[in-house]
N, C-alpha and C positions, 0 to 999 in steps of 0.2 A: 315705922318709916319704911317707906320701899326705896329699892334702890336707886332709883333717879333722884333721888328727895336726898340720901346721904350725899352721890356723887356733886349733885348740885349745891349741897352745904360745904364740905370741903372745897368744892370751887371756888365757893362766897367769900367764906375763910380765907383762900389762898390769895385770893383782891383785895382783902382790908389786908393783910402779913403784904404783901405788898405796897399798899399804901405806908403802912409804918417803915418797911425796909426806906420808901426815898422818904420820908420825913426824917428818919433817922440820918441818912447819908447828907442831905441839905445840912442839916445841923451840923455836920461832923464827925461822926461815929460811925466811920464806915466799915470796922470789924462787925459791929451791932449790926450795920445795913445787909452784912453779906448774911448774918444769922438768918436776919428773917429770909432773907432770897431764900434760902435755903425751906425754912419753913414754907413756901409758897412750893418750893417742888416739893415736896416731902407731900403734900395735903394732893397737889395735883397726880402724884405717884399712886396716893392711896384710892384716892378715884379713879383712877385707870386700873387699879387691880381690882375693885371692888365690878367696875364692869367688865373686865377680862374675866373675871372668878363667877359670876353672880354672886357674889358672896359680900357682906354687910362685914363681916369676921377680917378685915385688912392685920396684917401682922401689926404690931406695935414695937416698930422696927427704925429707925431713924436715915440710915445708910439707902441712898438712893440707890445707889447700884443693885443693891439684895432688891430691894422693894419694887424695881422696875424689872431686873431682871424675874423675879417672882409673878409677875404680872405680863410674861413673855414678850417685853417691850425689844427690839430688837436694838442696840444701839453702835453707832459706829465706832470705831475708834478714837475718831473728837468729841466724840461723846461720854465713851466710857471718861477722857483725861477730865471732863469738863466736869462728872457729877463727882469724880473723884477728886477733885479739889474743892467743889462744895462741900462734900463729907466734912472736911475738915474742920468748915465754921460752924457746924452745926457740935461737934466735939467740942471744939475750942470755947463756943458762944456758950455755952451751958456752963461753966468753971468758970466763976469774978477772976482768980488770978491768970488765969490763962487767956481770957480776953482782955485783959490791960495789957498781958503781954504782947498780944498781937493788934492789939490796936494801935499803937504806934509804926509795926511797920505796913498796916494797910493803909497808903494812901489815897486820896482824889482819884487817883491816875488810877490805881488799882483796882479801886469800887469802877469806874465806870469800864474798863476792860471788864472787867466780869461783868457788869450789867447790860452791856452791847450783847454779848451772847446769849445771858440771862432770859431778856427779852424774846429775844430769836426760841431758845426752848422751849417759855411759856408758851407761846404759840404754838410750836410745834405740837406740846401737851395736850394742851387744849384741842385739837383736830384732833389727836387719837381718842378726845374723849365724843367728838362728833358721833 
């Protein structure tokens, strides 16, 4: 596989993890919705390093922050707080007890604050991968 062929599969990926994050949040489960966000940067992170890098070899790494910054993404200050509070879900959503835990206190309200921005990054991502 060449590298446009990985980058453009991780993208694909990152659009179905997408699709399931708002199936998931319509349902209710909106700790589970922020996971998958999460999984949609993480896929879109690793495509951008894979063509900042030329390189297929993407760390296997979870933490946006390393993986963007690794991939010399330059990011601002709302940026860093933003992927730094995604880190989280993607900690928390991996461990059953620790996502019952927090699924109770991620609300409606909370899922869609993060998804206003959510959206606004994919995008953003997505042009860096232009």
């Amino acid at each position: 596989m060449q590298f446009d062929e990985y980058i453009n599969s991780l993208a694909e990926e990152a659009k179905q993890d997408l699709g399931a994050a708002e199936a998931l949040a319509a349902a209710g489960y909106h700790a589970h919705a922020l996971f998958f966000s999460h999984l949609v940067l993480e896929k879109l992170g690793k495509a951008l390093w894979i063509k900042r890098k030329n390189s297929k070899d993407y760390p296997y790494v979870h933490n946006l922050l390393r993986l963007l910054k690794d991939a010399s993404i330059e990011l601002t200050d709302q940026r860093v707080q933003f992927y730094s509070d995604m880190n989280l879900f993607q900690a928390k959503g991996r461990y059953p007890d620790t996502l019952r835990a927090i699924e109770g206190t991620i609300t409606k309200e909370v899922y869609v604050g993060y998804r206003g921005t959510l959206s606004k990054e994919i995008e953003w991502l997505m042009h860096q991968l232009q």
